[in-house]
N, C-alpha and C positions, 0 to 999 in steps of 0.2 A: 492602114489601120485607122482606124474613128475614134475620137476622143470617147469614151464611155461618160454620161452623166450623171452626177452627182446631187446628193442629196441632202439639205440642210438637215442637219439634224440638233438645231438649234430650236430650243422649245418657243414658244409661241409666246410672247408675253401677255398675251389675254386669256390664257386657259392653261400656263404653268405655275406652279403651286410655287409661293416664297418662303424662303428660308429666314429663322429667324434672322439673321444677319442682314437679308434684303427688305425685308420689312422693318426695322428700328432702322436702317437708310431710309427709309421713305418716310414714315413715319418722325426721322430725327428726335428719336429718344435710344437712349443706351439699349444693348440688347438683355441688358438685365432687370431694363423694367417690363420689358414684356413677360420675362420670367415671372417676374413679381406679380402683375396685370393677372395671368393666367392662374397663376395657386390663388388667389383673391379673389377669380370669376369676373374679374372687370378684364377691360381690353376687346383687344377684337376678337371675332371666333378660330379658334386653331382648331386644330387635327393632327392627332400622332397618326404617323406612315411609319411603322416598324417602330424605331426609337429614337424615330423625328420630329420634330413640332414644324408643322407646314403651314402655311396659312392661305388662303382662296383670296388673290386680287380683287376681287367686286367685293367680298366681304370686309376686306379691310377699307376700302371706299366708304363703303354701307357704313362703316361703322363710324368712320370721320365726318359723313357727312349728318348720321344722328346725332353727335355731340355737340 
């Protein structure tokens, strides 16, 4: 019998979307100023996925490195 191979199915950290919680880590602010940030229109750019707030790694970049 042959070991069958396996398959990561750990997403990609360059092309998987952050969650709020992962983003105010990186960022190091609460995750309830991004709350605030996003009803204000300031912050980085999000994206609801269902009844998610997700955020795009290069954009939250993008947006640290314009401030």
């Amino acid at each position: 019998m042959t070991p069958t191979a396996t398959t990561s199915t750990a997403p990609n950290p360059r092309t998987a979307l952050w969650s709020v919680k992962d983003t105010a880590a990186y960022l190091q602010v609460p995750s309830k100023t991004l709350y605030e940030w996003r009803y204000k229109g300031d912050g980085p750019p999000s994206h609801r996925v269902g009844r998610y707030v997700r955020y795009l790694p290069d954009e939250v970049h993008a947006w640290v490195r314009s401030r």
